[in-house]
N, C-alpha and C positions, 0 to 999 in steps of 0.2 A: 314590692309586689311584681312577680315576674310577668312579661307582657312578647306578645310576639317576634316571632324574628322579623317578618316582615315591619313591623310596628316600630323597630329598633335601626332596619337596611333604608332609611332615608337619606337626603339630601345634605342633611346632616354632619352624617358622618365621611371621615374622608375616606375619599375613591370606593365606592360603595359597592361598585361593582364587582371586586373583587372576592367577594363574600356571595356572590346570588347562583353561583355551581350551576349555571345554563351557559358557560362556554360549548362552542363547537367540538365536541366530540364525549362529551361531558354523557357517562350511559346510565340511565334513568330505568331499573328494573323494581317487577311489584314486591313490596314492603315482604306480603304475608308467601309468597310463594318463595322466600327464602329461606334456607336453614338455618346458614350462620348469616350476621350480619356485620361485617368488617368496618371500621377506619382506619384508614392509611395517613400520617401525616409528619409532615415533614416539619418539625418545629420552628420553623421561624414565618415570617409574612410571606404573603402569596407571593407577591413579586420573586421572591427564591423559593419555595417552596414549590409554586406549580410548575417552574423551568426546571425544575430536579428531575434529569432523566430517570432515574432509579423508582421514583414514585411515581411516574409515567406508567412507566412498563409493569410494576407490580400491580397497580392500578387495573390495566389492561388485563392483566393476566387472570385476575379474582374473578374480574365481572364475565371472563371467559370460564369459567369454570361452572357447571350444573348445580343449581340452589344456595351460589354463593355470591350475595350483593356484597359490593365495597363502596363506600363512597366515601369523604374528604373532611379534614378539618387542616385548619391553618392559623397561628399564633394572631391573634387579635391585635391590629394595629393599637396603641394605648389609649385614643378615643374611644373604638368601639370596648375593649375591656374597661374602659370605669364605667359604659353604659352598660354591660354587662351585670358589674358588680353593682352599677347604682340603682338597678332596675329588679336586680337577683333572678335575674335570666340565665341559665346554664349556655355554657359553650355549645353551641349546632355542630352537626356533620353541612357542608353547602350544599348539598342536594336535596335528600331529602327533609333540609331545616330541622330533623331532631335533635337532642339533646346529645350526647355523648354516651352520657346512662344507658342509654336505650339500647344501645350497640352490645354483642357478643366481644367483641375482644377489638383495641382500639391499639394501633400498633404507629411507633415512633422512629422516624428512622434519626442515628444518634451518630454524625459525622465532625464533630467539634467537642474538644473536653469540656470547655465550657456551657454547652447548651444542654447538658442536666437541667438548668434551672429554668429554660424555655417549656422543658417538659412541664415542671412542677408546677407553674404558672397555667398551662392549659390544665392538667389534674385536678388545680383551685378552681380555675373558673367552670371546668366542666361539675365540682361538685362532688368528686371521686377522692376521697379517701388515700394520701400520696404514700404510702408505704404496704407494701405486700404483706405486713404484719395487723395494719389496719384495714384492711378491707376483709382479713379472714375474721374481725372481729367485729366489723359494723352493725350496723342493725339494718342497715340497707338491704332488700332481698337482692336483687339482681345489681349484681358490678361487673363491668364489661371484663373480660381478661386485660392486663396492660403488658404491652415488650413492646422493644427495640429493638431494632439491627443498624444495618451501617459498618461503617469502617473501626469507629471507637468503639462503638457496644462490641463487635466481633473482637479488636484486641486487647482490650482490658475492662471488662464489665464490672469488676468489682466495687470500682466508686458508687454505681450506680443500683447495685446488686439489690437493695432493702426496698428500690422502687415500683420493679419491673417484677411481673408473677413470672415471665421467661422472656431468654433473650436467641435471639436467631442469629446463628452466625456462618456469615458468610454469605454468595450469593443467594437469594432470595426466589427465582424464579419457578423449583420447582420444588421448594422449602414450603413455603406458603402454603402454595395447595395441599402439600400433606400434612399441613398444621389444620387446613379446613375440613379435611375428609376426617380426623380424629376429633376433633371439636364437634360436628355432626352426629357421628356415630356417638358421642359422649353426652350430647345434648336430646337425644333420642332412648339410649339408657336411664338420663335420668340421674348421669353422675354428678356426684360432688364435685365441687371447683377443687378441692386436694386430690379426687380423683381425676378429674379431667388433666390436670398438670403431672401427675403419675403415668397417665399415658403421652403425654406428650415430652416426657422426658425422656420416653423408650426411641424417641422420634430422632434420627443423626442430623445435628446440627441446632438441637435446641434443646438451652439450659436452663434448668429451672432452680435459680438462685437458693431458695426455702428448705434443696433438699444436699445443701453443702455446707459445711461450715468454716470459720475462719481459723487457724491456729495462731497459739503467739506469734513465732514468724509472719505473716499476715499469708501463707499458703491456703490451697482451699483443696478440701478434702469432702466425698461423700459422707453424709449422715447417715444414707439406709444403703443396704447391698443391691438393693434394684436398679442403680443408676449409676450410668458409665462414671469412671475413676476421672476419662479425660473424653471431655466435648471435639467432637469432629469438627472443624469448618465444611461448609458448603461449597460446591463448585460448580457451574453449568456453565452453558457456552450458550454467549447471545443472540439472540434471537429480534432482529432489528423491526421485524413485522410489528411487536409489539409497543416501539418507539413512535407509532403514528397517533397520534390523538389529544385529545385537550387546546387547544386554540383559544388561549384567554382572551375575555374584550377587553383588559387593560392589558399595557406594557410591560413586561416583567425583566428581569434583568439577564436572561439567555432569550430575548425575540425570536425563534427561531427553529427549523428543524432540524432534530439532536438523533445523528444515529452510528450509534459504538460499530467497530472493526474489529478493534481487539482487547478482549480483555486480559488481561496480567501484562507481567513486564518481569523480565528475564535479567534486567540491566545490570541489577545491584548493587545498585546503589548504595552504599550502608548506613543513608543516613534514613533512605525512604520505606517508610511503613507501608504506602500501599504497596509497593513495587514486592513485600514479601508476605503481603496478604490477600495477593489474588493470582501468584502463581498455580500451574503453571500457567504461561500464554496460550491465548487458543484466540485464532484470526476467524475472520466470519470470510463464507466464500465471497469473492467479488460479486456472484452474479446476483447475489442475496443483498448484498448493499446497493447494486445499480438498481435493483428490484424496488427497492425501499426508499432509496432516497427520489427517484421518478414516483411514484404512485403518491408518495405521503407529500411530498411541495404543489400535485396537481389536488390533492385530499385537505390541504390544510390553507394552503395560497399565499404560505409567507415566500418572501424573496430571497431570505437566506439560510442555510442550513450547515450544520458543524458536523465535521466527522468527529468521532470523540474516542481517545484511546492513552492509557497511562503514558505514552509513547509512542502517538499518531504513525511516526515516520517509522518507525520499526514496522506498520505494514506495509510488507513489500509491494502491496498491490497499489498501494495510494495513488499514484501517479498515473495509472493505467483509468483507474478507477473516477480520479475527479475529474480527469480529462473526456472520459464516456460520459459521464453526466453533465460537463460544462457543452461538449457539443450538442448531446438530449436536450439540452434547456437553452440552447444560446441566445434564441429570443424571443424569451422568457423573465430577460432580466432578472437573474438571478445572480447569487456570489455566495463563496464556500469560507468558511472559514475553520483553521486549525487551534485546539489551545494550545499551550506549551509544548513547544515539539522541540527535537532532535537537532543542535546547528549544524554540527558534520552531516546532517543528512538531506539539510536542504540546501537543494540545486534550481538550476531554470525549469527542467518538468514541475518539480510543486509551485515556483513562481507561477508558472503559468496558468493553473488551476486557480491559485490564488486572486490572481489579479481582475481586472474588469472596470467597470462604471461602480461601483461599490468594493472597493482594497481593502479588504480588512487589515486591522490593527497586525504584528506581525510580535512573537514573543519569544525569545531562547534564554534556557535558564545554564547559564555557564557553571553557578554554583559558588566557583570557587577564584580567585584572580590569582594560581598561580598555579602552574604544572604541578609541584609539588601537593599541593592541597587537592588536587580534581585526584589524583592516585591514589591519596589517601581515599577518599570517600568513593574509589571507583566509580567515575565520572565517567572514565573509557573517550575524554576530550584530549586534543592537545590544540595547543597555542594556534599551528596552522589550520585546524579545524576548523578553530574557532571566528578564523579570518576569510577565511574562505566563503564561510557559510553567511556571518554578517556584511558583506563586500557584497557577494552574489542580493542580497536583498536593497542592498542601496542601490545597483546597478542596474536593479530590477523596476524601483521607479517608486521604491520606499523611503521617504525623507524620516520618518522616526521608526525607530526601533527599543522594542522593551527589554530590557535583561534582568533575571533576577539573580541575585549573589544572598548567600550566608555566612554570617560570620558567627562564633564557637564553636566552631567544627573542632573536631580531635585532632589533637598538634597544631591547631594554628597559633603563629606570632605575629606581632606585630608588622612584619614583612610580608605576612601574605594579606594581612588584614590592610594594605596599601595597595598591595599588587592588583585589591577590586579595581581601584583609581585610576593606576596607572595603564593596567588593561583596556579601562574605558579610551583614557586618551589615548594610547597606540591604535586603537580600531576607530577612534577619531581620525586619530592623525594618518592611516592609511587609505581610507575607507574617502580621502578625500577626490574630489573630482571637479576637473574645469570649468565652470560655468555654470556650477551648483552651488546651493549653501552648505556649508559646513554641515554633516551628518548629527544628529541630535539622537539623545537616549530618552529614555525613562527609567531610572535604576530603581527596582526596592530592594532593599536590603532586609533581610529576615534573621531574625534571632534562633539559631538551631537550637530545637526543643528534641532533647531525648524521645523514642517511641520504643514503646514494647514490639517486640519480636523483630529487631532490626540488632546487626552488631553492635550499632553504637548504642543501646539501650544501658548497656552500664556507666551512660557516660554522662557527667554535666559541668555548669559552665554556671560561675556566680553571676548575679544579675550588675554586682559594678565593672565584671570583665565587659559587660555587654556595652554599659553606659560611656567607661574608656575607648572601646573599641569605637562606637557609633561616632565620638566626638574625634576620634583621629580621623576617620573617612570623610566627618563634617569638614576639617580643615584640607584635606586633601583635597576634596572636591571643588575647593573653593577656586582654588586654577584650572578647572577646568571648565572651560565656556559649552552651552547647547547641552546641558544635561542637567535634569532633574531628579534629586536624590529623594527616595521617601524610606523611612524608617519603620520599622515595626515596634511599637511601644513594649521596652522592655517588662512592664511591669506583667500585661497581658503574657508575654509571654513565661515568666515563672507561675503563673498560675495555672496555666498549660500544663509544664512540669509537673509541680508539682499534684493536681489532681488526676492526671496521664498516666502515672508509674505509681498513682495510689493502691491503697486496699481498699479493703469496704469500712473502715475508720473515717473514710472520707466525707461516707455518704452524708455524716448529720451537718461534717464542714457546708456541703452541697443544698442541705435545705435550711442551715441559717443561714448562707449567703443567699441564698434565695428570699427567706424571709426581710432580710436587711435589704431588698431591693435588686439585689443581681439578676440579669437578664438581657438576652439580645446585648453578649458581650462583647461580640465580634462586629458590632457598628461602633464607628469611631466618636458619635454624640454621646455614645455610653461609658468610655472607657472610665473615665472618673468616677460617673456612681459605682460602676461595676465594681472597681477595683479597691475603693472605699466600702464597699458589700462583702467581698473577701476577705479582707484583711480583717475586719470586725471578726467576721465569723471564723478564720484562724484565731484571734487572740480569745475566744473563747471556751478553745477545741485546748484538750491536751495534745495534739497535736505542732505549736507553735515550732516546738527546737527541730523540728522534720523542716519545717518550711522553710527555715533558718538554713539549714544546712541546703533547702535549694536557691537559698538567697545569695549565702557567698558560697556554693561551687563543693557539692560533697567532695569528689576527688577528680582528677583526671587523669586516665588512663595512660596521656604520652610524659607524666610524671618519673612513672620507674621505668628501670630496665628492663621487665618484665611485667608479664600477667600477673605471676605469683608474686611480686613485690607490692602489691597494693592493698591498701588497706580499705576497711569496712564500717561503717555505723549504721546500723539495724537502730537502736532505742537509745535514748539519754544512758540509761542504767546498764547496756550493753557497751563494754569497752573494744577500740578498734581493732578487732582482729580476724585473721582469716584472708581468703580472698572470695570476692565481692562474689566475682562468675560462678562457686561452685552455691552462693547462696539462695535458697528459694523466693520466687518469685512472682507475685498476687499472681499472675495470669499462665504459669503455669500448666494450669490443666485443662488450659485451650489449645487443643491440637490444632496447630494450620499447617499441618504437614512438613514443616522447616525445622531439623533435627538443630537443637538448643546447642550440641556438640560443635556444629557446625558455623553456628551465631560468632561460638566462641574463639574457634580455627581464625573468623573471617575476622575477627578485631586484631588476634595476631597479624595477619595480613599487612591489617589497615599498620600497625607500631610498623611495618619494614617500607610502607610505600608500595606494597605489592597488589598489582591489579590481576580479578577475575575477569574473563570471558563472560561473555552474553551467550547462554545457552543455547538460548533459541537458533543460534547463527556460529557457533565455535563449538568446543566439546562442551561435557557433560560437567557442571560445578560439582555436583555429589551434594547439593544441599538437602537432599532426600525426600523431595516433594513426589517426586516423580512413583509414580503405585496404582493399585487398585482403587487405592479410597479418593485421588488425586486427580490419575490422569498423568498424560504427557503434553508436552508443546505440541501445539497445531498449526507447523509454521506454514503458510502458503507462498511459492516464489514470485515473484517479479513478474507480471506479466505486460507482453508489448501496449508501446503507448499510443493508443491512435491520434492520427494526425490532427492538429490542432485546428480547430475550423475558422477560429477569429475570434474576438471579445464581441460581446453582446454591443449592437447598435442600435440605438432609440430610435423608431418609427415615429417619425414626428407629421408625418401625413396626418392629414385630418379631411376625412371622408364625409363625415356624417359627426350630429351635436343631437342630442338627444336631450331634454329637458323630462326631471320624471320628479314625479308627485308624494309623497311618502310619508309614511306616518310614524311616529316614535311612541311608543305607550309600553305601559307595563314596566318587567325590568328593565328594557333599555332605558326607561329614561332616567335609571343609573347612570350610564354609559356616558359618561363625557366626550366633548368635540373632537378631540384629535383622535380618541379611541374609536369613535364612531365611523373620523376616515378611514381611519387604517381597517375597521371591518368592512368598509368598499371596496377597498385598495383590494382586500383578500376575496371578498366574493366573487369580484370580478376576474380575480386570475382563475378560482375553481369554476367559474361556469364558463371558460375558456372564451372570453370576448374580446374583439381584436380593443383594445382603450389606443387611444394613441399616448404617447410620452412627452415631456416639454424635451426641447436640448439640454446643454451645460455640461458640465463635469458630473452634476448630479441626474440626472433623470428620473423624472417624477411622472406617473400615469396621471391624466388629463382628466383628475375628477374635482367638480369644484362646488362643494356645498354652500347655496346660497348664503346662508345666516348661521353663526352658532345659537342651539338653545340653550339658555340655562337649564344648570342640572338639576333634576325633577323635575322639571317641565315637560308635561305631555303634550303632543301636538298630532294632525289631522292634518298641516296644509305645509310642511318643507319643500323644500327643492333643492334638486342636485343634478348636476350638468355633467355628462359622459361626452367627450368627444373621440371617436372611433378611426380608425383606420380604414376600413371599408363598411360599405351599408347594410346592416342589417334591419329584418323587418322587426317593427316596433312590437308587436305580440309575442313573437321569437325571443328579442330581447328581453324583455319585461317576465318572459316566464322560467328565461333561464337565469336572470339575478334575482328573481324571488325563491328562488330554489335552491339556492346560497343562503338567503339572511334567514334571521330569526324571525318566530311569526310577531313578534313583537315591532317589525320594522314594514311592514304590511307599503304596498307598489298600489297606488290608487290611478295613476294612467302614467304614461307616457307620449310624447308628443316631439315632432321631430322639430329643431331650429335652423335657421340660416345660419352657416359658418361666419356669412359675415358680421349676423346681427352682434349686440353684446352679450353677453352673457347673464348668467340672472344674479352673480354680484353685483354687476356692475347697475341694473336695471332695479333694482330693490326697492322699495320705495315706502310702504306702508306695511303695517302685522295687526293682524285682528286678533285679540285674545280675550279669553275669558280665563277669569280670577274668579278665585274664592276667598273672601275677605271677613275677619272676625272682631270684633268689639266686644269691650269688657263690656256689662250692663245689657240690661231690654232694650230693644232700639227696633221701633217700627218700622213696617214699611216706609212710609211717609217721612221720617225722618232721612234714610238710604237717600229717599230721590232729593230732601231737603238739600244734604249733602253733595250729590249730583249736580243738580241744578247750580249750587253756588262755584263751584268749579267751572260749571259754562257759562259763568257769569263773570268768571273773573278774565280781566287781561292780561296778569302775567303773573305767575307762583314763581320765583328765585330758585334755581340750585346750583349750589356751587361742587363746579365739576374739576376735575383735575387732569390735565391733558400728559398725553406722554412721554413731555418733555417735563414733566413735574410742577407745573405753572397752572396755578387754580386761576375758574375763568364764571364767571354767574352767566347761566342759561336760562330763559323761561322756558318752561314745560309746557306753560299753557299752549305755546306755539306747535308745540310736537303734538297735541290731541286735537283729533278732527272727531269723532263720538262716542258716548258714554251715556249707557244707561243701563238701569237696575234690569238685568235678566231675571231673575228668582227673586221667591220672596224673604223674609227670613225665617231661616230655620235655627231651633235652641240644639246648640252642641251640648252646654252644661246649663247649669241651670243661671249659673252667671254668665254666661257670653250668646253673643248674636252672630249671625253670619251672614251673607250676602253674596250671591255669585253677581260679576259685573260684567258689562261687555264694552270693550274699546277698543278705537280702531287709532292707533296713533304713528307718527313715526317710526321708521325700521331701515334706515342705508346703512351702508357701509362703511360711509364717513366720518363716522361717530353720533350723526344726528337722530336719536333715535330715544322710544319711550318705553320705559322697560317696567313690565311689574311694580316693581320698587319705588320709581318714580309719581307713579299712581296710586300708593299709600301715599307716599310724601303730601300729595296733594291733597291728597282729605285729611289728613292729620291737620295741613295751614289752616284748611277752612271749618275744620270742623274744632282744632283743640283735643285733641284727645288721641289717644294712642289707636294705634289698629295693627292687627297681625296678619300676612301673608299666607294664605294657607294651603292653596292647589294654584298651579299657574296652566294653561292651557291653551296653545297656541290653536287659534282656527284655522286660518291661513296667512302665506304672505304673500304680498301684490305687489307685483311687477307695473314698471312705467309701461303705458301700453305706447307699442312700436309705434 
C-alpha cells in the first residue's frame, strides 16, 4: 500500500536529506499555473547528480522560462528503493513530492554507456512503462514523454533507442525551451502523444527514435518522409549566469561553485569523444565569468569554486581571470580549483591562482608515456612539456601530483606500454629537490574504449591485451617508490565497448542486464554484480559472437599497411570482407557536424605518426564543423594579469563571541551535524559577517555548535557560538543570519559572551527533552508513572558502553538522570499499542557523559520487562554551567 513521501523521508533512511528538494536555491513555482511540467534528472544519486553542472543550468533555464515548471528526481539510494518498492510508492520529483506520472515529459541526462540501466531502474520505480513501444500501448491515460541527452545519448542513441520517446542532442540550453514551447502549444491543441513527437521531430536537434528504422547493417533510416534523413547536433555558447543555484544541505561530490569558460575543444585528440562532440570552441567573455564567479560565491557561500572547460588552460583568459577573482575574494578564504588541464600550459601565473590556505588536488593527463604514442593520438605534448609543467607544480609547493595514462591506444607496444613507468620515474627522478621528499604520483591507468565520431572509432583492443598490458605496468611499477597505481577494471571496460559502438539490438541486452540486477555500474562496490548482470544477459542475446569479437580485439588498424588492407566482420554469417571505414555505422545519421571523410583522413594521420594543429590557435584542420548550422571558434586572447595581491590570511582576532539560541524542526531535522555546520559555515559568508578563523595550515571559521542532535530530533533550545572579528550589534547580527537559513532553523535570541569566558562546549552540562514513547498492549496512565517512579527508585541501571578506543566499560545511567516524569497521557496509535510523551532532564557534556533518548528506553525496558519503541525525540533545551 503506497504511503507518503514524507511518511517514507525519515530517520531511517540514509542521509535523508538529500531527497527533501528545499536546498538553497531550489525554485518552488505554482503547480496549476504551469503548462508543461518538467523533470530533469541526472541518473545516479544526488551526491553526483545535484553537483552536475549541466543539470544545474538546464534546471535554471526551464524555471526561467513563462509557464514552464522543472523540478528534480535522483536515482534512489538502494534503502530508500526497496522502501519504495516495499511500500509500492512511486518515484517523486523532490520538490514538489509527486509521483513521476504526474509530470509532462521526464528527461534523463545519459553521460556513461552503462547507466541505461539507472534509467530503467527509475522508469520501475517511477511505475512508467520502460519502452516507447509500451507506453503507446498502456492503458495508463497520461505517461509523461521520456528522453535523454548528454554526451552518449547525442553519440550513439541507438542502444537505447526502444526507451526514450526522443533524444536531444547536443547542447541543451536553448534546445529545451523549444521542446517546451511545442510541447505547450501541443498540449493546448489537444494533440496525441504520436502527434506531439511528429512536431517535435520537426524540432533541429531532436530525434524521435519510433519514426526510424533499423537495417540489417544496423544503419538507421527514416520510416516516414516528414523527418530529417539526418539529426543536427545542438550548439550554444554558455551562459555562466545560469550556473549559480542549488546549494545542497548534504555534501556532494563536486562541493562547490562550478562555472564553464569554454565550451568545446579544438585539440584533437583522436581518441576523445567530447573534444569532437562539442566543437566548435567558443570562450565566455572574462568580464562574464568575473561577473559570475563574485556574485554566485557571495549568492551561495561555498569557499571554493571550479572553472570548468574540456581544456581549462586553453582559455587564454585563465590566468588574467582567477588572479581578478583571487584578489576580489582574498579575504574571503576562498580557493579555485581546475580539472584535468593542459601540462605544457601550466606555469606560476596558474600556480598562483591555484594556491592558498586550501591547494587543491592538481591533475595532467599525459596520455601516453612515449613521444611516439602522444603523436599518434595527437596529444600536441612532448617530453620537455611535459617536464616543465610537472617540475613547475612541485616547485610550486605541490608534494603530489595525479597523472592519467591509457593503455590500447592504436599502435601501441609493449615499449610504450613501459614508457607509462619509466616517464613516471624520470619526472621522479628530475622533479627531485634539496630538502624535500621524494615527489609522489597518483597514476590511473585507463583502458582505451573506442567512441563513435572520433578517428579511432574503427578501432579495438581485446580485453586479454588489456589484462597483459595492466600486469607489465604492475611489475614495472614495482621499482618505482612514492607512486600509487590504480587500474580501470578491464572487464567494465569491454562492456563500454561493446554497448558504445552498438545498435538498437542492444537495447534488450540493456534491459536483461538490468533485469539480472545491473546498475550504478560505474561504483567500484558494484563491479561484480554488474558485470555478472551483463554477461548473463549477453549469453542470452544472439548477440554473444559480437561480444566475443570485443573480447579478443575485432582487428587493429596499425595491423596492415594500409587502410584498405583491413578486414571486416559485420555478423557470424557475414565473411571478412571489405574495409571496415567505408562500412555503415549505428550512428550515422547523427549530424555533429565532423565530416566522417575526415574521421577517416585523420586515422590515416594517426598510421604515419602525423600530428594536427589546434584550430582554435594555428590553421584551419578542415574537419568541416565550422558553417551556419555550427558556428566558428570564439577564441578570446590573453589578457594582462593583474598584480598578485597575496594569499588569503586568517583573521584570527577575536572581537566579539556571540552565543545564539536556535531551533532545528521540520526538514532540517534531516539534516545531519556536520551538514548542519557547513550550512553556518555558508550563511555566514552570504550575510557577509566579519567570523573570525582559527590559524594552522587549515583555517577554520570560528563557529562552534554546542552539542550534536541526533538525526530526527527536533529541538527548541541549541546553541552555537560565532566569535567575530569586530563588534557587531546583536539585532543586526541575528537579522542578517536568519536571512541566510532556512525557516526551519528559526534564531530564538542572541546574547553576547565574554572572549574570555569558555565556550558553550566546553560549559554544557545538562538537555532537557521530551520523548514520545510506544508499547505494545493498553497501558494506563498509572502504569506510565508505575514505570516512572520505579526508575527513580532505582540506584543504578548497568550499560555497557564502548569507549573510542574499543574497550567496553559498564556506566549507570541512573546517575546521568536528574527528572522524569509522565508529560501526556496516553494516546491509542493502533489499536494494539500505547504511547506516552515523557519529560527528562539528564546528562548532556561533552565528555561522553551524557543520557540520550535510547538510554531512557533502556531504562524502562530493565524495570518494566517489556519492549518499548522510540518514536519522536525532542530536545527542550540545553543548560549551561552557570558562570
Amino acid at each position: 500500500m503506497a504511503i507518503t513521501v514524507t511518511d517514507i523521508l525519515t530517520k531511517n533512511i540514509n542521509r535523508p536529506a538529500r531527497y527533501l528538494g528545499n536546498e538553497l536555491g531550489a525554485i518552488r513555482k505554482p503547480w496549476e499555473e504551469a503548462g508543461v511540467h518538467w523533470v530533469l534528472t541526472y541518473p545516479e544519486i544526488y551526491e553526483v547528480g545535484a553537483s552536475n553542472l549541466g543539470h544545474i543550468i538546464l534546471y535554471n533555464i526551464l524555471n526561467a522560462q513563462p509557464r514552464q515548471l522543472c523540478d528534480r528526481a535522483y536515482l534512489p539510494a538502494p534503502d530508500l528503493a526497496a522502501k519504495l518498492k516495499e511500500t509500492q510508492t512511486p518515484l517523486f520529483a523532490v520538490e514538489n513530492r509527486r509521483s513521476l506520472k504526474d509530470f509532462d515529459v521526464l528527461g534523463f541526462s545519459l553521460s556513461y554507456e552503462l547507466g541505461a540501466t539507472n534509467i530503467l531502474e527509475m522508469l520501475d520505480l517511477a511505475g512508467i512503462p520502460l519502452t516507447w513501444q509500451e507506453r503507446a500501448l498502456s492503458e495508463i491515460r497520461e505517461i509523461p514523454l521520456i528522453f535523454a541527452g548528454g554526451q552518449t545519448a547525442t553519440s550513439n542513441p541507438e542502444p537505447y533507442a526502444d526507451f526514450l520517446d526522443f533524444i536531444a542532442l547536443g547542447d541543451g540550453e536553448e534546445l529545451l525551451p523549444e521542446i517546451g514551447l511545442v510541447l505547450e502549444e501541443g498540449k493546448l491543441a489537444g494533440l496525441s502523444r504520436a502527434e506531439l513527437l511528429l512536431d517535435l521531430a520537426q524540432v533541429p536537434g531532436v530525434y524521435v527514435p519510433q519514426f526510424y528504422d533499423m537495417a540489417e547493417d544496423g544503419s538507421v533510416h527514416p520510416n516516414r518522409p516528414d523527418v530529417p534523413e539526418r539529426i543536427l547536433r545542438r550548439v550554444a555558447t554558455p551562459i555562466p549566469a545560469y550556473s549559480i543555484g542549488l546549494v545542497p544541505y548534504v555534501e556532494t561530490v563536486h562541493d562547490r561553485l562550478k562555472i564553464e569558460v569554454r565550451r568545446g575543444c579544438t585539440r584533437g585528440c583522436r581518441f576523445c569523444q567530447p573534444g569532437m562532440l562539442t566543437r566548435p570552441a567558443r570562450d565566455v567573455e572574462p568580464e562574464r565569468v568575473v561577473e559570475a564567479i563574485e556574485s554566485g560565491m557571495r549568492a551561495t557561500g561555498y569557499h571554493e569554486f571550479s572553472l570548468l572547460s574540456l581544456s581549462c588552460s586553453d582559455y587564454l583568459a585563465l590566468p588574467a581571470v582567477g588572479m581578478e577573482i583571487k584578489n576580489r575574494l582574498k579575504d574571503e578564504n576562498i580557493s579555485l580549483s581546475l580539472p584535468s588541464q593542459r601540462v605544457d600550459r601550466f606555469d606560476e601565473n596558474i600556480a598562483n591562482i591555484l594556491g592558498g590556505t586550501r591547494q587543491s588536488g592538481l591533475t595532467f593527463a599525459p596520455e601516453a608515456g612515449t613521444q611516439r604514442m602522444r603523436d599518434i593520438v595527437n596529444k600536441g605534448l612532448t617530453n620537455e612539456e611535459l617536464l616543465r609543467g610537472v617540475k613547475t607544480a612541485f616547485e610550486q609547493g605541490w608534494d603530489k601530483v595525479k597523472l592519467y595514462f591509457m593503455i590500447g591506444l592504436p599502435g601501441e607496444t609493449d615499449i610504450d606500454v613501459l614508457g607509462i613507468a619509466e616517464t613516471v620515474n624520470w619526472l621522479q627522478q628530475e622533479c627531485r629537490a634539496k630538502g624535500r621528499r621524494l615527489p609522489s604520483f597518483n597514476i590511473t591507468i585507463s583502458n582505451f574504449t573506442p567512441k563513435p565520431h572520433t578517428p579511432f572509432q574503427w578501432h579495438s583492443v581485446s580485453t586479454s591485451e588489456f589484462q597483459r598490458k595492466q600486469e607489465l605496468l604492475r611489475q614495472a611499477f614495482r621499482r618505482v617508490k612514492g607512486v600509487k597505481v590504480n587500474y580501470t577494471d578491464v572487464r567494465i571496460s569491454a562492456m563500454e565497448d561493446f554497448v558504445g559502438r552498438g545498435d538498437r539490438r542492444l537495447g534488450a541486452v540493456v534491459r536483461r542486464a538490468w533485469e539480472f540486477g545491473a546498475g550504478m555500474d560505474s561504483w567500484w562496490e558494484s563491479l561484480d554484480r554488474a558485470f555478472a548482470a551483463w554477461e548473463q544477459a549477453i549469453a542470452e542475446s544472439d548477440l554473444t559472437w559480437k561480444y566475443r569479437l570485443v573480447e579478443n580485439g575485432e582487428w587493429n588498424v596499425f595491423l596492415g599497411k594500409s587502410l584498405e588492407q583491413l578486414p571486416i566482420a559485420s555478423s557470424p554469417a557475414q565473411p571478412a570482407t571489405g574495409n571496415p571505414l567505408d562500412a555503415p555505422l549505428p550512428w550515422d545519421h547523427i549530424d555533429t557536424g565532423i565530416d566522417k571523410n575526415w574521421l577517416k583522413d585523420d586515422l590515416q594521420r594517426a598510421l604515419e605518426a602525423a600530428t594536427v594543429p589546434d584550430c582554435s590557435f594555428e590553421g584551419c584542420s578542415h574537419c568541416g564543423i565550422c558553417g551556419v548550422d555550427f558556428g566558428h571558434n570564439v577564441v578570446i586572447q590573453a589578457l594582462p594579469i593583474p598584480e598578485f595581491a597575496g594569499h588569503f590570511k586568517p583573521d584570527t582576532t577575536k572581537a566579539q563571541r556571540l552565543r545564539v539560541w536556535f531551533g532545528k524542526l521540520g526538514d532540517m531535522t534531516l539534516v545531519g551535524h556536520l551538514d548542519l555546520a557547513n550550512l553556518f559555515d555558508r550563511a555566514v559568508r552570504r550575510a557577509s559577517l566579519p567570523i573570525a578563523y582559527s590559524g594552522g595550515f587549515h583555517p577554520g571559521p570560528r563557529i562552534m555548535i554546542a552539542n550534536a542532535l541526533t538525526l530526527g530530533a527536533s529541538s527548541h533550545g541549541e546553541i552555537v557560538d560565532f566569535e567575530l572579528t569586530k563588534q557587531v550589534d546583536l539585532e543586526q547580527f541575528q537579522e542578517q543570519l536568519s536571512s541566510q537559513l532556512p525557516p526551519d532553523i528559526p534564531l530564538y535570541r542572541v546574547e553576547e559572551v565574554d572572549l574570555k569566558a569558555p565556550a558553550a562546549t566546553q560549559v554544557l552540562e545538562r538537555a532537557e527533552y521530551l520523548i514520545k514513547v510506544a508499547v505494545i498492549g493498553e497501558v494506563s496512565t498509572e502504569q506510565w508513572q508505575d514505570w516512572v517512579e520505579a526508575i527513580q527508585a532505582s540506584e543504578d541501571i548497568w550499560w555497557e558502553q564502548t569507549t573510542k578506543s574499543g574497550k567496553k566499560k559498564q556506566v549507570n545511567l541512573r546517575d546521568r538522570l536528574f527528572e522524569l516524569e509522565v508529560k501526556q497521557p496516553q494516546s491509542s496509535l493502533e489499536e494494539e499499542e500505547s504511547s506516552v510523551v515523557l519529560q527528562y532532564l539528564g546528562s548532556c557534556r561533552n565528555d561522553g557523559t551524557i543520557l540520550r533518548p535510547e538510554h531512557l528506553i533502556y531504562m524502562l525496558e530493565q524495570v518494566a520487562q517489556r519492549e518499548f519503541q522510540l518514536l519522536h525525540t525532542h530536545r527542550q533545551q540545553l543548560i549551561l554551567a552557570e558562570g
